[in-house]
C-alpha positions as CSV (number, residue, x, y, z in Angstrom):
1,X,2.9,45.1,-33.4
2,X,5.6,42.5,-31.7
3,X,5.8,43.4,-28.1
4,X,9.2,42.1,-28.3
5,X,11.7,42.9,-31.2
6,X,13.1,39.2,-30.8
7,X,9.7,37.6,-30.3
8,X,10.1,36.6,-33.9
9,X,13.4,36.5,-35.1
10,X,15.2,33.4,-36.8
11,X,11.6,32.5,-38.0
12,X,10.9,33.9,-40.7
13,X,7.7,35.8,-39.8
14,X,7.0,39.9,-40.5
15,X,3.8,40.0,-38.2
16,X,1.4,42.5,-39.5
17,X,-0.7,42.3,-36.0
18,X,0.1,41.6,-32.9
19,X,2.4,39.1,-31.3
20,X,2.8,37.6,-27.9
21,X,5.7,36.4,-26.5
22,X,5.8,33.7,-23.5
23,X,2.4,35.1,-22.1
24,X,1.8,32.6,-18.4
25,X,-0.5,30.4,-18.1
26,X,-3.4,32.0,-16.8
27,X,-3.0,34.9,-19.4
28,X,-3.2,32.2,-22.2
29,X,-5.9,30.8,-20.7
30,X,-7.5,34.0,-21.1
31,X,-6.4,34.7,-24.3
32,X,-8.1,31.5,-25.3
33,X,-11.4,31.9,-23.7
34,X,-11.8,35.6,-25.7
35,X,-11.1,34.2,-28.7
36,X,-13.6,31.4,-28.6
37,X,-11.3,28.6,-28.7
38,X,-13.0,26.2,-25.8
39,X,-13.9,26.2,-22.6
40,X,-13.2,25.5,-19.1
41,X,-14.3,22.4,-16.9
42,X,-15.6,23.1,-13.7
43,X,-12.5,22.8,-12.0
44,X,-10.8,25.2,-14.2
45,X,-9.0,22.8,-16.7
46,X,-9.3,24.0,-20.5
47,X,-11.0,22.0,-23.1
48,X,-10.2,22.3,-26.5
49,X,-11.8,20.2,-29.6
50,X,-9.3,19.2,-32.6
51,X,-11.6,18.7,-34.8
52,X,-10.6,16.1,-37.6
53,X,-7.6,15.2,-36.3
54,X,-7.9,13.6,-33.0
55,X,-5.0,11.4,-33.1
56,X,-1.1,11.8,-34.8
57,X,-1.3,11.6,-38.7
58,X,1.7,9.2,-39.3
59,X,1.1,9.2,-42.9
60,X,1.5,13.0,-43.4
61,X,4.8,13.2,-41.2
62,X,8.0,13.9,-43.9
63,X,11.9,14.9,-43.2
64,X,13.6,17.2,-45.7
65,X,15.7,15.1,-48.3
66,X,19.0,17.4,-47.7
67,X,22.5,16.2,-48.9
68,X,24.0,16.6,-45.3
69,X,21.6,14.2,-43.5
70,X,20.1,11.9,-46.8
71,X,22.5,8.9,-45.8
72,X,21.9,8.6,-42.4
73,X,17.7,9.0,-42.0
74,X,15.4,6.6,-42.1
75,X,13.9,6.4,-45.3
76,X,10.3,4.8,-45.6
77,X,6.5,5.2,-44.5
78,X,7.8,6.5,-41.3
79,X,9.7,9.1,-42.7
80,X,9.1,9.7,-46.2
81,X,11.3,12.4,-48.1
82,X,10.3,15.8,-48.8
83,X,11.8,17.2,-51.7
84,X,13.9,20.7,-50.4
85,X,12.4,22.9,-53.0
86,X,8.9,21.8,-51.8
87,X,9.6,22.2,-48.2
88,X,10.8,25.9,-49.0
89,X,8.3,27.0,-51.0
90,X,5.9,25.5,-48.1
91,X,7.5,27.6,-45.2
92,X,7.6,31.0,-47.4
93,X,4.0,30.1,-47.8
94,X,3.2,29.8,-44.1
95,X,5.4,32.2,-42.8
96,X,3.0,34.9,-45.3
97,X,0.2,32.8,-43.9
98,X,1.3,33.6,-40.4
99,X,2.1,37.0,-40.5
100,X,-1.1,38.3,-42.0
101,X,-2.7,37.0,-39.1
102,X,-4.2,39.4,-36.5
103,X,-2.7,37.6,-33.5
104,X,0.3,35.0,-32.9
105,X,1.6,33.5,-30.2
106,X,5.4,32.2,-29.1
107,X,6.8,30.5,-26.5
108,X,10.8,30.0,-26.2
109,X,11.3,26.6,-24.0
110,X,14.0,24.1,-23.2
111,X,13.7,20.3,-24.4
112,X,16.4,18.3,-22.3
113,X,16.6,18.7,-18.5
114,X,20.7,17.7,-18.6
115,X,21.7,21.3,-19.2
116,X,25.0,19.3,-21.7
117,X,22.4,18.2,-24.1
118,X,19.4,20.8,-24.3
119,X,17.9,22.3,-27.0
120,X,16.3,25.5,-27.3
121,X,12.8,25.5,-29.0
122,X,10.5,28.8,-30.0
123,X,7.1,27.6,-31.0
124,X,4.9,30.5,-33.5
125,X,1.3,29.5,-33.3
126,X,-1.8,31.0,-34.0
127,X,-3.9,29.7,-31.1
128,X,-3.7,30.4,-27.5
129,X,-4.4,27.2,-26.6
130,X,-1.7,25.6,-28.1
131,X,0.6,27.9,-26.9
132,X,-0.1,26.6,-23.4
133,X,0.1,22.9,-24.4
134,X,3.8,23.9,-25.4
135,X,4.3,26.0,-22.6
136,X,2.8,22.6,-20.4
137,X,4.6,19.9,-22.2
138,X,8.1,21.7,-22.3
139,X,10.7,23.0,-19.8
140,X,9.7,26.6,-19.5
141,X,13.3,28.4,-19.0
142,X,13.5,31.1,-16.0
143,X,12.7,34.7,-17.0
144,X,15.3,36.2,-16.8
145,X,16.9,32.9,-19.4
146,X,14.4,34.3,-21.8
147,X,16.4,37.7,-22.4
148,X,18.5,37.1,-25.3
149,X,17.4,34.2,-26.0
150,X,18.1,32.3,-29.5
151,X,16.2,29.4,-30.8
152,X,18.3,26.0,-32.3
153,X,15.0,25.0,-33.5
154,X,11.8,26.9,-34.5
155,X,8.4,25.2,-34.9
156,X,6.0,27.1,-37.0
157,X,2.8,26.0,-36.1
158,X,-0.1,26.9,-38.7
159,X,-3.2,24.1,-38.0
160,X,-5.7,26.2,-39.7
161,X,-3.3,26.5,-43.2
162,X,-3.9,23.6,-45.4
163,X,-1.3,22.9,-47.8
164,X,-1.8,21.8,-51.3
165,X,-0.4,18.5,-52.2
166,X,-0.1,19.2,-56.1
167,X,1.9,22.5,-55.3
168,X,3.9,21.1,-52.0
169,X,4.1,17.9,-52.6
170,X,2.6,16.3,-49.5
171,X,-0.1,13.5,-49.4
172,X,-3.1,15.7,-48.1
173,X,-3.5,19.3,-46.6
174,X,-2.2,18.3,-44.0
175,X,2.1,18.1,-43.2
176,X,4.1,18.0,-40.2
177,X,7.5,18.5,-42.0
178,X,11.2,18.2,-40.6
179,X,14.0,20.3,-42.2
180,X,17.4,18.8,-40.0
181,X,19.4,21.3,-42.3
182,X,17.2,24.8,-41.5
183,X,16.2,22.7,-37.8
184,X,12.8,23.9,-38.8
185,X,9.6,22.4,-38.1
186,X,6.6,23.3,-40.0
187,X,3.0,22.1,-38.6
188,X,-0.1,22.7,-40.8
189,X,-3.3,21.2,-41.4
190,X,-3.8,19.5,-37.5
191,X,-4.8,20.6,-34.6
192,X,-4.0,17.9,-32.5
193,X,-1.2,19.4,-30.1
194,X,0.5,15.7,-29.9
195,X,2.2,16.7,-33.3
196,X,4.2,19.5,-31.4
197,X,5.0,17.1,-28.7
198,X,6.5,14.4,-30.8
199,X,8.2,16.7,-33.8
200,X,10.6,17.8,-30.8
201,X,11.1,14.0,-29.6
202,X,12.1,13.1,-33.4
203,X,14.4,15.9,-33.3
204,X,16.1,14.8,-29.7
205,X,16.2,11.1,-31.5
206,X,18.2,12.6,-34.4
207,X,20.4,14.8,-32.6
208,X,21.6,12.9,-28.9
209,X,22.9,9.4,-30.8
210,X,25.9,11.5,-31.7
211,X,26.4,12.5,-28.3
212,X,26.3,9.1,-27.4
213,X,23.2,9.5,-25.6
214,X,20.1,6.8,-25.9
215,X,16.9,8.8,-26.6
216,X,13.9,6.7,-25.6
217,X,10.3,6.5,-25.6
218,X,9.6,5.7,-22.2
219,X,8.6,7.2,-18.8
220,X,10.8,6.9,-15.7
221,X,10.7,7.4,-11.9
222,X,12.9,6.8,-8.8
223,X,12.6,5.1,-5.6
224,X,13.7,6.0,-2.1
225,X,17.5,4.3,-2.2
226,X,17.8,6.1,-5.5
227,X,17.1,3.0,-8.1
228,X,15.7,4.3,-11.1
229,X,13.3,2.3,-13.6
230,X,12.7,2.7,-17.1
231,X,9.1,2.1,-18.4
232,X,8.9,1.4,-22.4
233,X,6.2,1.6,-24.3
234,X,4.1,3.0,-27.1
235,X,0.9,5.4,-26.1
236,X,-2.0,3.3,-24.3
237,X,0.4,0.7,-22.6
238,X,1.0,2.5,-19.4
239,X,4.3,4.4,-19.2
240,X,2.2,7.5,-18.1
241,X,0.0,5.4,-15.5
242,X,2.5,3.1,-14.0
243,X,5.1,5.5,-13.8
244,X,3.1,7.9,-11.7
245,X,3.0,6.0,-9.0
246,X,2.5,7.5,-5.3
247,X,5.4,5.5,-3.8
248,X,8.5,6.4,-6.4
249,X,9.4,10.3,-7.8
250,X,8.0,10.9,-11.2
251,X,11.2,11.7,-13.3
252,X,8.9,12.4,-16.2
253,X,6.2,10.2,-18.0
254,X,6.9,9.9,-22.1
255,X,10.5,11.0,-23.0
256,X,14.0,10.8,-21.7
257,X,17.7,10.4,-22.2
258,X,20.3,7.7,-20.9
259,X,23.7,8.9,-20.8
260,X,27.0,7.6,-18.7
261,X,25.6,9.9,-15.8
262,X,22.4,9.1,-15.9
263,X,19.1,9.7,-17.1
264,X,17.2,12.9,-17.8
265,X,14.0,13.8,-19.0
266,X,13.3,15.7,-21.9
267,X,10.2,17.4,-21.2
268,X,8.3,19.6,-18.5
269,X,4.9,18.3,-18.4
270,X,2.8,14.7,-18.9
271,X,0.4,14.0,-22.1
272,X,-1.9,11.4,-20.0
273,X,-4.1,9.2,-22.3
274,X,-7.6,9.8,-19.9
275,X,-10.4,8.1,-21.8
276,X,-12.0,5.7,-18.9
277,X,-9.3,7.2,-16.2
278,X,-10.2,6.2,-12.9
279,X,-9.9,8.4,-9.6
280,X,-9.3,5.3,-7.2
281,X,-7.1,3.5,-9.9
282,X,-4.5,7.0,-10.9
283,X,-5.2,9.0,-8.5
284,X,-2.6,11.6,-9.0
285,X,-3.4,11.9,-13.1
286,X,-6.8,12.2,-12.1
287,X,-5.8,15.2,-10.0
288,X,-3.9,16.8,-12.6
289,X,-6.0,17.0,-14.8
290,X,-8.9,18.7,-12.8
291,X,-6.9,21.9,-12.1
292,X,-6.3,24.8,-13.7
293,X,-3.6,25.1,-16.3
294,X,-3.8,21.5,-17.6
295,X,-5.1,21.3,-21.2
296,X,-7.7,18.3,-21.9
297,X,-7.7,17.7,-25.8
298,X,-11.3,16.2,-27.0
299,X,-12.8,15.5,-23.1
300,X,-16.5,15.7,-23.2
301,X,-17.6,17.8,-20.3
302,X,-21.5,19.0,-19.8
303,X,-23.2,21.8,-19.8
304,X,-21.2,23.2,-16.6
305,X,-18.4,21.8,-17.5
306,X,-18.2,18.7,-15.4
307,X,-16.1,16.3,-17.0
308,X,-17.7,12.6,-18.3
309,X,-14.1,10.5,-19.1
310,X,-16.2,7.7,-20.2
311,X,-17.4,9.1,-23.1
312,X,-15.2,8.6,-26.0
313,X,-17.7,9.6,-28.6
314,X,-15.4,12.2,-30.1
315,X,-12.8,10.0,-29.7
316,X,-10.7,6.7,-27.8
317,X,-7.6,8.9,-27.4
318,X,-8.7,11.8,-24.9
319,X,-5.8,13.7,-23.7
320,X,-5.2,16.0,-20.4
321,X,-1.6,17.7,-20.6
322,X,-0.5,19.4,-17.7
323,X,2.9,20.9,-16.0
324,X,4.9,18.0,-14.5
325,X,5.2,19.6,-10.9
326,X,1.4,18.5,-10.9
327,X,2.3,15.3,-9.8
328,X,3.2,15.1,-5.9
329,X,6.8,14.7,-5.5
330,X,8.1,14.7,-9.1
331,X,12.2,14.8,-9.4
332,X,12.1,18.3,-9.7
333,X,15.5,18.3,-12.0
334,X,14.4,15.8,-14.1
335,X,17.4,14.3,-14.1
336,X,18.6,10.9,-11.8
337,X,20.8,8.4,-11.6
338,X,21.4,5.4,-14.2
339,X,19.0,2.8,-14.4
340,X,18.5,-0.6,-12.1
341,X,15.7,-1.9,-14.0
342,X,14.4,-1.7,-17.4
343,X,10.5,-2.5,-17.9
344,X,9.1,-3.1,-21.6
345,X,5.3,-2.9,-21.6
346,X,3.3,-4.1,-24.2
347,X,-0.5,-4.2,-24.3
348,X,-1.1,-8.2,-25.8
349,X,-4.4,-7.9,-27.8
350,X,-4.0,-11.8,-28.4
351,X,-3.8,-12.4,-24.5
352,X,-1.5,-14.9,-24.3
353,X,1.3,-13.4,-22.9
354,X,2.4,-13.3,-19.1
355,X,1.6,-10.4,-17.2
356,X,5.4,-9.9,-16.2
357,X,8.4,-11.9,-17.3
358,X,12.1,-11.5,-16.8
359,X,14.4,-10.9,-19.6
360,X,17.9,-11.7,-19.7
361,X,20.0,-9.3,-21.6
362,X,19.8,-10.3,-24.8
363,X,15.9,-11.0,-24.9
364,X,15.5,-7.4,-23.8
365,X,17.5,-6.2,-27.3
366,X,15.0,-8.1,-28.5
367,X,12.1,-7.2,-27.5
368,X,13.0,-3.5,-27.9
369,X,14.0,-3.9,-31.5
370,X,10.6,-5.8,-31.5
371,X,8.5,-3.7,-30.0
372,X,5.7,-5.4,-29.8
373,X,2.1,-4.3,-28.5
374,X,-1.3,-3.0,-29.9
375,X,-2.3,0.3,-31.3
376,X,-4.8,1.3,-29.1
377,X,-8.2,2.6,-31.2
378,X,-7.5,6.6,-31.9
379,X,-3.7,7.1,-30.9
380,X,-3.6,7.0,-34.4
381,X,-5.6,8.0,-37.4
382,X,-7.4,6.2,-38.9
383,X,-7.6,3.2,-36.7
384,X,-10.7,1.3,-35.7
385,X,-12.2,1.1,-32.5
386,X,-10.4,-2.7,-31.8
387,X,-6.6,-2.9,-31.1
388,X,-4.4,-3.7,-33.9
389,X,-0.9,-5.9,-33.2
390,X,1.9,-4.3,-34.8
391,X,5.3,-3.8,-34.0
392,X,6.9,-0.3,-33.7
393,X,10.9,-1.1,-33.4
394,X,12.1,0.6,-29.9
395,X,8.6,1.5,-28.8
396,X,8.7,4.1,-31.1
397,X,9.4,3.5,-34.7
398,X,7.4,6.7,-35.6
399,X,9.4,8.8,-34.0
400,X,12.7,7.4,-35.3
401,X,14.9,9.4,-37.7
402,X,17.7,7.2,-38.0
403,X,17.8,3.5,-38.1
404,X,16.6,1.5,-35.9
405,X,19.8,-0.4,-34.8
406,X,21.5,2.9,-33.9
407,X,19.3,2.9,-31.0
408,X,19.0,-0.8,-30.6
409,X,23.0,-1.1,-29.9
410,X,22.8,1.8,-28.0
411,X,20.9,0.2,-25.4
412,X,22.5,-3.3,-25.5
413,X,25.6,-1.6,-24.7
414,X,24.6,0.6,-21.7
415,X,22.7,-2.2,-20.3
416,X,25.9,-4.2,-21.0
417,X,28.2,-1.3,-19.6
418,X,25.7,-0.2,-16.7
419,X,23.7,-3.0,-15.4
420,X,19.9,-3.5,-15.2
421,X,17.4,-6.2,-14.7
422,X,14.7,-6.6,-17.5
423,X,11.6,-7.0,-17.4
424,X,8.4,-7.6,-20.1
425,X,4.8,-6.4,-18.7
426,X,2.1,-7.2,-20.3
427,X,-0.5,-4.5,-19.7
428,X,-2.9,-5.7,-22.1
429,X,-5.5,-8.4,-22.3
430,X,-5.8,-11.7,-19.7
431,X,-8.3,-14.9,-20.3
432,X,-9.1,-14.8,-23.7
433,X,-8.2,-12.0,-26.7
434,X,-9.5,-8.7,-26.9
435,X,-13.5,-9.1,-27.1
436,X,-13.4,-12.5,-25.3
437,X,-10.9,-11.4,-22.3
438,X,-10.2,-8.6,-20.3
439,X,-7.9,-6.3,-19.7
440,X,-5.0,-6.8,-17.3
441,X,-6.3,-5.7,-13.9
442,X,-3.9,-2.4,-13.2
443,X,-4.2,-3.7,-8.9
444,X,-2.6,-6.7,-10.4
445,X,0.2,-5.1,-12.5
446,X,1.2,-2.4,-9.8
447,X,2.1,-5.2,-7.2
448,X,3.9,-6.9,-9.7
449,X,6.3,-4.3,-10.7
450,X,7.0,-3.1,-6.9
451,X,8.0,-6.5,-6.6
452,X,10.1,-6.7,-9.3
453,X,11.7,-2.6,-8.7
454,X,12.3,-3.4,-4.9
455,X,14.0,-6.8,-5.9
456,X,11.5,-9.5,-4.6
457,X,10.6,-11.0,-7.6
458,X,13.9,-12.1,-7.7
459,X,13.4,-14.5,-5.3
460,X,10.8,-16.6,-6.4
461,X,10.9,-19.4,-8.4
462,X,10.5,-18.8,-12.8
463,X,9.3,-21.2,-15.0
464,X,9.8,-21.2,-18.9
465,X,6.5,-20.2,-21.0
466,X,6.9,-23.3,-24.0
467,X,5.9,-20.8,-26.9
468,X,7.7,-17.5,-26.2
469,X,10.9,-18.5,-24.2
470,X,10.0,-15.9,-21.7
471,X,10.6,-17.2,-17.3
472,X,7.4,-16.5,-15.5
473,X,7.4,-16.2,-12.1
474,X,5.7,-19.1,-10.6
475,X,4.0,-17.9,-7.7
476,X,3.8,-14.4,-6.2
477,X,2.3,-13.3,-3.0
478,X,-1.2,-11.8,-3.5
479,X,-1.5,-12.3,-7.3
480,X,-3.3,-15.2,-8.1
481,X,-1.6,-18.3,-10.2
482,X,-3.7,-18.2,-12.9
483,X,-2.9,-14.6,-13.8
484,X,0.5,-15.5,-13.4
485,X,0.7,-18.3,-16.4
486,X,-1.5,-16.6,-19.2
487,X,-2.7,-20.2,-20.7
488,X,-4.5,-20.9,-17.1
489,X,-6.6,-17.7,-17.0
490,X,-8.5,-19.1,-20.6
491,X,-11.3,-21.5,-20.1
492,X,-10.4,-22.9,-23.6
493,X,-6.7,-24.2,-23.4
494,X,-6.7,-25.2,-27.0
495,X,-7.7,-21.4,-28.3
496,X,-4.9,-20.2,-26.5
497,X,-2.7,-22.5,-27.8
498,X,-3.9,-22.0,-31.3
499,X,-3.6,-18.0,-30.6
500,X,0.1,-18.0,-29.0
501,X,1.3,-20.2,-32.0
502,X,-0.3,-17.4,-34.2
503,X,1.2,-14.6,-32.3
504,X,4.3,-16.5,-32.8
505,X,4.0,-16.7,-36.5
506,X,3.9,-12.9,-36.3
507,X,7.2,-12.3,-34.2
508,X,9.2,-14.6,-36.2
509,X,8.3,-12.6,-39.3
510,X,8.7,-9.5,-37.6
511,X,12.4,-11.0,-36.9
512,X,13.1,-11.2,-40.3
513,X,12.7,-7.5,-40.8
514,X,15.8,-6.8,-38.4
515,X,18.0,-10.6,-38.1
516,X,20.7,-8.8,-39.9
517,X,21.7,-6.5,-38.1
518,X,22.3,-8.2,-34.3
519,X,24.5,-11.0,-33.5
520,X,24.1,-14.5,-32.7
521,X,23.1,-14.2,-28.6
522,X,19.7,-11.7,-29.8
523,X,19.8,-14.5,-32.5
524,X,19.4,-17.3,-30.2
525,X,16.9,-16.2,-28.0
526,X,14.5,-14.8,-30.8
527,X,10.8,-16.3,-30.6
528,X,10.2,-18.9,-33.7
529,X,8.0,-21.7,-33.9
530,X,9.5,-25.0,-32.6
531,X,10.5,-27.3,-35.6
């Protein structure tokens, strides 16, 4: 039975086996490795294979339709309504299905590193495995925090269970269902871990706006004098990579907060995209993720375990998740000061737009409301192996419970209230669209955001691309001119023209979608094709 009386209560589980409560990392490990659910690398790392689901299943995510919270959620494809009955009858299912099992595991953790707006989490599970991605990715409280303690929000975590969509009313057998009511979380159907990741990050998104606290999908760091940048961007683009960067403090790589003291992080580990990752080019993921204790999700690895990144035949979106102390000289409170400069990174399939461009205020609101850049094959789903544009409002539409001018405003005002420099980075595709060009050399894109962060790039002169509206810098030391202006790095100048009036087309329609709702300075800057 329960080696703790309290390892399961508020959840809804009568164990009939054995529980265990907030086992350490190398006793998970362990756990894992007797019950046959992967293996180690040969640098100690554990390797774990999801199976089907390699990737977030957007189209099986749903929120509870509850009168308390029906009028303010987001209603559509990203989060579709789940009848309360259903959902009920779901968990009392699972929570059966869970304690009939001959082991489960827990882990209580923290999500928020401002003590003022954190949130405790306990996670049931039936792997070992995924225990220790939890126990990775969040804040893991101090032991003697853990006495006591009482959950705000319970994930019950069941990938094995598959539900039945005639009886449950879900699309597949697969949910990843949101109760805000019960603050219940019920994962079935997946192994992917990323689902227990991001079900926490939708619940910080619905909870800190009426704090009046920005949640964001971004990664941040901190330089010497203290000036703190924000990176933006959806998975693949480079918030993980760029952030992690040997001459700023890692403040954390995927999710944070920005409130009137600062800004915060609201996890304890990184989730680092490795397919292709490069020793020489990120050195210090590349580290972390040949150690003990990280967890790499769907990494091919030989016969003695030594790992081949290059090989994506399982899959384009190979993960390695590991404790954020990993990284040399991370802010160790995950928390700092308020932002100086604000980065938006998008990965341009079209290639046409500059590698870095500076936004004025009310570009940047739209550009985030825009949210422009392409789904990188297996992030998601049911993607292909080419890039698809699209354009996820805030860099992070799918993770978005309320609407998505709640969080727009938000950041107009504290960039309004606080001050910050803006920037888009292009991290995508250079000299001709994906297939034709290549990608955006990562040398290049480093030197130009130093230069922007330690306030150089202010200096030089800007010129105004004629299709977008966005000032390029003209000439920057070491970075050569034709990376610079996008239309000079493609042999055919009349393709790229013919592409960046395409890619036009698509932001103006995209507009459309969201005109309503800003005023007449986001209005006047918005990208439309000239008359």
């Amino acid at each position: 039975m329960s080696a703790s009386p309290t390892a399961l209560v508020g959840t809804g589980v009568i164990p009939s086996g054995e529980v265990h409560p907030n086992l350490t990392a190398p006793t998970l490990v362990a756990a894992a490795l007797r019950r046959g659910e992967g293996r180690l690398s040969a640098d100690g790392a554990f390797i774990a294979v999801t199976g089907q689901h390699t990737g977030r299943s957007v189209q099986d995510k749903f929120v509870v339709d509850e009168p308390a919270t029906r009028d303010a959620v987001w209603w559509g494809k990203i989060n579709q309504p789940l009848p309360a009955d259903k959902f009920a009858g779901l968990v009392a299912r699972v929570q059966a299905y869970l304690g009939q099992k001959a082991e489960l595991f827990t882990q209580d953790l923290h999500a928020g590193a401002d003590p003022a707006h954190r949130i405790r989490v306990r996670l049931v599970t039936t792997n070992a495995w995924h225990a220790l991605f939890a126990r990775n990715m969040f804040i893991r409280p101090e032991r003697d925090a853990l006495d006591g303690f009482a959950p705000d929000w319970t994930i019950l975590h069941a990938p094995e269970f598959e539900a039945d969509p005639g009886t449950d009313g879900c699309r597949t057998g697969t949910v990843i269902a949101l109760s805000l009511a019960t603050r219940t979380i019920l994962i079935a159907g997946t192994s992917y871990a990323g689902e227990i990741k991001k079900s926490i990050f939708t619940v910080m998104n619905w909870l800190l706006p009426e704090r009046g606290v920005l949640p964001m999908h971004c990664s941040a760091n901190v330089g010497e004098k203290g000036d703190v940048a924000l990176f933006f961007g959806l998975s693949g683009t480079g918030k993980t990579t760029l952030s992690s960067d040997p001459e700023r403090a890692l403040i954390g790589d995927d999710e944070h907060g920005w409130s009137d003291a600062g800004v915060f992080n609201f996890e304890g580990g990184c989730y680092a995209k490795v397919i292709r990752l490069s020793r020489e080019a990120e050195p210090q993921i590349w580290d972390a993720s040949h150690r003990f204790g990280a967890v790499l999700e769907n990494v091919v690895a030989d016969v003695d375990g030594n790992l081949d990144l290059e090989d994506a035949s399982l899959t384009e979106n190979t993960r390695s998740c590991y404790p954020i102390h990993y990284i040399p000289g991370v802010v160790g409170s995950g928390t700092a000061g308020l932002p100086k400069n604000v980065v938006m990174l998008t990965a341009d399939a079209f290639g046409v737009l500059p590698p870095i461009s500076k936004l004025s205020s009310a570009q940047a609101m739209y550009h985030f409301l825009s949210g422009y850049t392409a789904r990188v094959a297996g992030t998601e789903k049911g993607l292909g192996k080419e890039p698809q544009a699209t354009f996820s409002t805030c860099f992070g539409a799918p993770f978005l419970p309320r609407h998505p001018e709640v969080y727009g405003r938000m950041l107009a005002d504290l960039i309004s209230k606080h001050g910050a420099d803006c920037w888009l980075v292009n991290t995508g595709w250079s000299g001709g669209s994906y297939g034709t060009g290549s990608r955006m050399s990562i040398r290049h894109t480093r030197a130009l955001l130093r230069a922007a962060l330690d306030g150089s790039l202010a200096k030089v002169d800007y010129v105004r691309d004629p299709f977008f509206g966005l000032m390029m810098p003209k000439s920057v030391p070491g970075i050569p001119d034709n990376v610079l202006n996008p239309r000079e790095a493609w042999a055919d100048k009349a393709a790229y023209d013919r592409t960046a009036q395409n890619l036009v087309g698509l932001f103006e329609k995209n507009f459309a979608t969201f005109a309503g709702a800003v005023g007449d300075d986001v209005k006047a800057v918005a990208i439309r094709a000239a008359a």
